[in-house]
N, C-alpha and C positions, 0 to 999 in steps of 0.2 A: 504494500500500500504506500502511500506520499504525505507527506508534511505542507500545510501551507501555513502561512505568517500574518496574520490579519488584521491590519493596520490601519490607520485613518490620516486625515490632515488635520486633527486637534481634536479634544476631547466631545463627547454626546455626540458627534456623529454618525453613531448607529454600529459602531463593532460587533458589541453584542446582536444586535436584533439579528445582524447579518451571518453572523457565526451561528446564532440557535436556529437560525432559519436552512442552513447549512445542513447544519447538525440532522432537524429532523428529515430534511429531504434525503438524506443518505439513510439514515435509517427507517425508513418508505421503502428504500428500494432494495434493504435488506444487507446495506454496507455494516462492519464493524466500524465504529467510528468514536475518537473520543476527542476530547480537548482539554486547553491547556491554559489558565488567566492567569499566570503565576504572579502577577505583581495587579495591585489594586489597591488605589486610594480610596478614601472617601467611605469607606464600610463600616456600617454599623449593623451589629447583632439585630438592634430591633427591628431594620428593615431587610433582613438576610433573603429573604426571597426573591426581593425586587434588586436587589446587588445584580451584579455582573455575574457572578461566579453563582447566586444560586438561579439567574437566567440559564445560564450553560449546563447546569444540575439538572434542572428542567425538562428541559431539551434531551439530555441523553436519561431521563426520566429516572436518576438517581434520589433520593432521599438525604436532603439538608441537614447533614449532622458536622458534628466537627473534624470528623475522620476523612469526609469527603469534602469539606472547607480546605482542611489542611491540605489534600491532595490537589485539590482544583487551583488555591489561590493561596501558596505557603507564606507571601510574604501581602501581608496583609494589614494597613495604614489606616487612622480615624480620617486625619484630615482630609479634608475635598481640596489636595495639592499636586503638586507634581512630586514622583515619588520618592526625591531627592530631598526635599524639605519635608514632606509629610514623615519621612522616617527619623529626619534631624526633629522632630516636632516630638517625637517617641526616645528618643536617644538611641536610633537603632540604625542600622544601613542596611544597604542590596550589596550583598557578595557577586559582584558579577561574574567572575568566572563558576561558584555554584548555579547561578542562574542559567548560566547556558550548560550547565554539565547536567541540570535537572531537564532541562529541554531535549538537548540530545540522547537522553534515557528514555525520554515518553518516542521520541522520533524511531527510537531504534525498534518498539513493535511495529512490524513489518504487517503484520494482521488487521491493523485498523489504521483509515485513514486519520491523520490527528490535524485538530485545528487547534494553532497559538494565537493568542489574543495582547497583543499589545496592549501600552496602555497611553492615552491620550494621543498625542500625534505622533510622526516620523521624529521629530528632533527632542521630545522629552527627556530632560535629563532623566538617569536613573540613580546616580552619585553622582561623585567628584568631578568624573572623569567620563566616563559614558552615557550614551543615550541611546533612547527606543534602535535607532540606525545602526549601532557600534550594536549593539543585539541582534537585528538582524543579518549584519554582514558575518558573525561568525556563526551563525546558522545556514547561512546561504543556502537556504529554503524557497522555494516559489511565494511571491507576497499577492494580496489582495488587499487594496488601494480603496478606502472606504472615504467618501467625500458627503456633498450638500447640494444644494441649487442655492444657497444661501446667496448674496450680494459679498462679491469678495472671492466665491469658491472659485474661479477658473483661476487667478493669481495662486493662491495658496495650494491649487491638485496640479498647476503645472510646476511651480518650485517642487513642492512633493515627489512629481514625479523625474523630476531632473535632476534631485540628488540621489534617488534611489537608481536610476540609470547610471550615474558618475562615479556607483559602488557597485557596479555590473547586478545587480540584483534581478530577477527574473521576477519582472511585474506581469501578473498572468491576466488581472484586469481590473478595472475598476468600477467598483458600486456608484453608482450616483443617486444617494438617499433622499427622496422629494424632502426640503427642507419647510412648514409650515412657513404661509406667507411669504414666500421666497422669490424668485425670480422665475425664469419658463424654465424649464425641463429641456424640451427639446432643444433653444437655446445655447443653455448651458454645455448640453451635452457634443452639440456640434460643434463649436469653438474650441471645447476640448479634444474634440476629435479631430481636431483639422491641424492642432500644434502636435497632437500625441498619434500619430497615425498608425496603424498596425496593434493599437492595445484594446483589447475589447473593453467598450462602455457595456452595462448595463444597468437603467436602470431601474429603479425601488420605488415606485408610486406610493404616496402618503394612503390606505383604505385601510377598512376593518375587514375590507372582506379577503376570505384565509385564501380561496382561490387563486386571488392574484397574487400575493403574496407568494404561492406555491409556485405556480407558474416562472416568477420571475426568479425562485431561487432555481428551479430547475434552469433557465436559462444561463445562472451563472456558471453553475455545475457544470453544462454543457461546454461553458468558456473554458474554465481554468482543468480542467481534468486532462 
Protein backbone atom coordinates (compact mmCIF):
# COMPACT_ATOMS: atom_id res chain seq x y z
CA UNK A 1 0.00 0.00 0.00
CA UNK A 2 1.31 4.18 -0.17
CA UNK A 3 1.65 6.94 2.31
CA UNK A 4 0.23 10.20 1.58
CA UNK A 5 1.18 13.71 3.58
CA UNK A 6 -1.83 15.93 3.97
CA UNK A 7 -1.24 19.29 4.07
CA UNK A 8 -2.82 22.76 3.68
CA UNK A 9 -1.97 26.57 3.15
CA UNK A 10 -2.72 27.54 6.84
CA UNK A 11 -4.78 26.23 9.51
CA UNK A 12 -9.07 25.30 9.33
CA UNK A 13 -8.62 24.77 5.92
CA UNK A 14 -10.32 21.49 5.96
CA UNK A 15 -7.26 18.69 6.56
CA UNK A 16 -9.38 16.83 8.42
CA UNK A 17 -12.63 16.87 6.69
CA UNK A 18 -10.56 15.82 3.68
CA UNK A 19 -8.46 13.02 5.39
CA UNK A 20 -11.86 11.53 7.05
CA UNK A 21 -13.41 11.96 3.84
CA UNK A 22 -10.41 9.92 2.41
CA UNK A 23 -10.51 7.64 5.15
CA UNK A 24 -14.17 6.45 4.63
CA UNK A 25 -14.17 6.38 0.81
CA UNK A 26 -11.26 3.65 1.13
CA UNK A 27 -12.86 1.90 3.52
CA UNK A 28 -16.32 1.61 1.12
CA UNK A 29 -14.32 0.13 -1.05
CA UNK A 30 -12.92 -2.37 1.37
CA UNK A 31 -9.18 -0.67 1.43
CA UNK A 32 -7.02 -1.20 4.99
CA UNK A 33 -6.60 2.14 5.68
CA UNK A 34 -5.24 4.12 8.66
CA UNK A 35 -3.95 7.57 9.79
CA UNK A 36 -1.72 9.50 11.26
CA UNK A 37 -2.21 13.42 13.38
CA UNK A 38 0.73 13.03 15.22
CA UNK A 39 1.15 16.78 16.38
CA UNK A 40 -2.15 18.86 17.30
CA UNK A 41 -2.74 22.06 18.90
CA UNK A 42 -5.52 23.58 20.26
CA UNK A 43 -7.05 20.10 22.07
CA UNK A 44 -9.05 19.98 24.78
CA UNK A 45 -10.49 16.72 26.41
CA UNK A 46 -13.83 18.21 26.62
CA UNK A 47 -14.36 18.78 23.04
CA UNK A 48 -12.37 15.27 22.09
CA UNK A 49 -14.75 14.22 19.57
CA UNK A 50 -14.97 17.30 17.58
CA UNK A 51 -10.60 17.46 17.69
CA UNK A 52 -8.85 16.55 14.76
CA UNK A 53 -7.79 13.28 15.99
CA UNK A 54 -11.16 12.20 17.36
CA UNK A 55 -12.48 13.27 13.52
CA UNK A 56 -9.83 10.63 12.01
CA UNK A 57 -11.06 8.06 15.03
CA UNK A 58 -14.24 8.45 13.51
CA UNK A 59 -13.78 7.92 10.23
CA UNK A 60 -11.68 4.69 10.74
CA UNK A 61 -14.64 4.05 13.30
CA UNK A 62 -12.30 3.51 16.36
CA UNK A 63 -13.43 4.24 19.89
CA UNK A 64 -12.10 7.73 21.66
CA UNK A 65 -10.13 6.47 24.58
CA UNK A 66 -6.78 7.57 25.43
CA UNK A 67 -4.93 4.51 24.05
CA UNK A 68 -6.03 5.47 20.63
CA UNK A 69 -5.46 9.40 21.55
CA UNK A 70 -2.10 8.52 22.27
CA UNK A 71 -1.61 6.45 19.17
CA UNK A 72 -3.44 8.99 16.71
CA UNK A 73 -2.19 12.28 18.01
CA UNK A 74 1.10 11.48 20.65
CA UNK A 75 2.16 14.95 20.88
CA UNK A 76 -0.73 16.72 21.86
CA UNK A 77 -0.92 20.81 22.89
CA UNK A 78 -3.91 23.03 24.82
CA UNK A 79 -3.03 26.03 23.04
CA UNK A 80 -4.84 27.09 19.66
CA UNK A 81 -0.97 27.81 18.47
CA UNK A 82 1.58 26.95 16.20
CA UNK A 83 3.15 23.82 17.79
CA UNK A 84 6.31 25.45 18.58
CA UNK A 85 4.83 27.95 21.13
CA UNK A 86 1.99 25.83 22.01
CA UNK A 87 4.50 23.40 23.41
CA UNK A 88 7.00 26.32 24.82
CA UNK A 89 3.29 27.20 26.55
CA UNK A 90 3.48 23.58 28.33
CA UNK A 91 7.30 23.50 28.90
CA UNK A 92 7.58 20.79 26.42
CA UNK A 93 8.84 20.24 22.75
CA UNK A 94 8.58 18.13 19.39
CA UNK A 95 11.55 15.65 19.19
CA UNK A 96 11.71 15.92 15.60
CA UNK A 97 13.72 13.32 14.42
CA UNK A 98 11.09 10.97 16.94
CA UNK A 99 8.49 12.53 14.84
CA UNK A 100 9.54 11.27 11.67
CA UNK A 101 10.83 7.85 13.01
CA UNK A 102 7.08 7.41 14.51
CA UNK A 103 5.93 8.35 10.93
CA UNK A 104 8.01 6.06 9.01
CA UNK A 105 6.96 3.12 11.44
CA UNK A 106 3.02 3.78 10.79
CA UNK A 107 4.49 4.16 6.75
CA UNK A 108 6.38 0.99 6.98
CA UNK A 109 2.77 -1.34 7.01
CA UNK A 110 2.64 -2.17 3.78
CA UNK A 111 -1.16 -3.41 4.22
CA UNK A 112 -2.95 -0.36 4.71
CA UNK A 113 -2.92 2.71 2.93
CA UNK A 114 -1.81 5.47 5.67
CA UNK A 115 -2.93 9.13 5.78
CA UNK A 116 -0.44 11.81 7.63
CA UNK A 117 -2.15 14.86 8.72
CA UNK A 118 -0.10 17.84 9.18
CA UNK A 119 -0.70 20.47 11.17
CA UNK A 120 -1.73 24.20 10.13
CA UNK A 121 0.16 25.12 6.95
CA UNK A 122 3.29 24.02 4.76
CA UNK A 123 5.61 26.41 6.73
CA UNK A 124 4.51 25.88 10.46
CA UNK A 125 7.15 25.97 12.62
CA UNK A 126 7.37 22.78 14.63
CA UNK A 127 10.41 23.82 17.12
CA UNK A 128 13.55 25.71 16.81
CA UNK A 129 14.41 24.74 13.92
CA UNK A 130 11.82 22.84 11.68
CA UNK A 131 8.70 23.07 10.17
CA UNK A 132 5.53 21.22 8.71
CA UNK A 133 8.17 21.26 5.17
CA UNK A 134 11.42 20.14 7.00
CA UNK A 135 8.62 17.10 7.91
CA UNK A 136 7.66 16.45 4.87
CA UNK A 137 10.89 16.44 2.95
CA UNK A 138 12.35 13.65 5.10
CA UNK A 139 9.32 11.69 4.50
CA UNK A 140 9.38 12.32 0.91
CA UNK A 141 5.84 10.91 0.63
CA UNK A 142 3.24 11.87 -2.12
CA UNK A 143 1.41 15.20 -0.60
CA UNK A 144 -2.11 16.59 -0.99
CA UNK A 145 -2.37 20.35 -1.10
CA UNK A 146 -5.51 21.38 0.93
CA UNK A 147 -6.46 25.03 0.09
CA UNK A 148 -9.98 27.72 0.03
CA UNK A 149 -11.78 29.83 -2.43
CA UNK A 150 -11.10 32.38 0.23
CA UNK A 151 -9.96 36.14 -1.19
CA UNK A 152 -6.02 35.60 -0.88
CA UNK A 153 -6.12 31.79 -1.63
CA UNK A 154 -4.44 31.77 -5.37
CA UNK A 155 -1.39 33.91 -3.78
CA UNK A 156 -1.00 31.68 -0.77
CA UNK A 157 -1.64 27.77 -2.86
CA UNK A 158 0.76 29.15 -5.55
CA UNK A 159 3.64 30.07 -2.91
CA UNK A 160 2.53 26.71 -1.23
CA UNK A 161 2.82 25.17 -4.15
CA UNK A 162 6.37 26.56 -5.30
CA UNK A 163 8.03 25.62 -2.23
CA UNK A 164 6.91 22.26 -2.06
CA UNK A 165 8.14 21.93 -5.93
CA UNK A 166 11.63 23.64 -4.95
CA UNK A 167 11.94 20.53 -2.22
CA UNK A 168 11.00 18.15 -5.30
CA UNK A 169 8.05 16.89 -3.29
CA UNK A 170 5.49 14.94 -5.37
CA UNK A 171 2.28 17.04 -5.17
CA UNK A 172 -0.39 14.53 -6.25
CA UNK A 173 -3.15 17.30 -6.15
CA UNK A 174 -4.88 19.71 -4.73
CA UNK A 175 -8.29 20.16 -2.75
CA UNK A 176 -9.85 23.38 -3.33
CA UNK A 177 -12.37 23.43 -0.11
CA UNK A 178 -15.47 25.96 -1.12
CA UNK A 179 -14.51 28.59 1.56
CA UNK A 180 -18.07 30.15 3.19
CA UNK A 181 -18.63 33.43 1.53
CA UNK A 182 -15.68 33.21 -0.55
CA UNK A 183 -14.90 34.09 -3.80
CA UNK A 184 -16.18 31.73 -7.30
CA UNK A 185 -14.91 28.32 -7.35
CA UNK A 186 -14.55 27.82 -10.73
CA UNK A 187 -12.59 31.07 -10.68
CA UNK A 188 -10.26 30.33 -8.38
CA UNK A 189 -9.72 27.06 -9.57
CA UNK A 190 -8.78 28.18 -13.19
CA UNK A 191 -6.14 30.77 -12.27
CA UNK A 192 -4.69 28.13 -10.25
CA UNK A 193 -4.67 25.90 -12.92
CA UNK A 194 -3.31 27.90 -15.40
CA UNK A 195 0.04 28.90 -13.06
CA UNK A 196 0.15 25.01 -11.66
CA UNK A 197 -0.51 23.00 -14.84
CA UNK A 198 -0.37 19.22 -14.86
CA UNK A 199 -1.42 19.08 -10.97
CA UNK A 200 -4.83 17.98 -10.52
CA UNK A 201 -7.42 20.57 -8.90
CA UNK A 202 -10.34 19.01 -7.23
CA UNK A 203 -12.78 20.43 -5.95
CA UNK A 204 -14.93 20.23 -2.36
CA UNK A 205 -18.30 22.01 -2.62
CA UNK A 206 -19.59 23.70 0.64
CA UNK A 207 -23.28 20.91 1.03
CA UNK A 208 -24.67 18.75 3.80
CA UNK A 209 -25.55 16.40 1.27
CA UNK A 210 -23.10 13.18 1.88
CA UNK A 211 -23.52 12.22 -1.88
CA UNK A 212 -21.44 14.97 -3.05
CA UNK A 213 -19.29 14.81 -0.71
CA UNK A 214 -18.72 11.01 -1.61
CA UNK A 215 -18.57 11.79 -5.18
CA UNK A 216 -15.94 14.38 -4.93
CA UNK A 217 -13.66 12.24 -2.40
CA UNK A 218 -13.95 9.48 -4.88
CA UNK A 219 -12.74 11.95 -7.56
CA UNK A 220 -9.72 12.75 -5.48
CA UNK A 221 -8.81 9.14 -4.82
CA UNK A 222 -9.01 8.67 -8.50
CA UNK A 223 -6.31 11.68 -8.80
CA UNK A 224 -3.72 10.99 -6.25
CA UNK A 225 -3.76 6.83 -6.29
Amino acid sequence: MSAFFVTATGTDIGKTFVTAGLIRHLRRLGHKVDAFKPVLSGFEMDGVKASDAGQLLAALEQDVTLETLDRMAPWRFTAPLSPDIAAAHEKRSIDFQALVSACRVKAADRHHTLFIEGVGGVMVPLDARHTVLDWMVELNIPVILVTGSYLGTISHTLTALSVLSAHNLNIRAVVVNETPGGVSMDETMATIGRFAPGIPLCPLSRTTRQDVVDEAMATLWRAVA
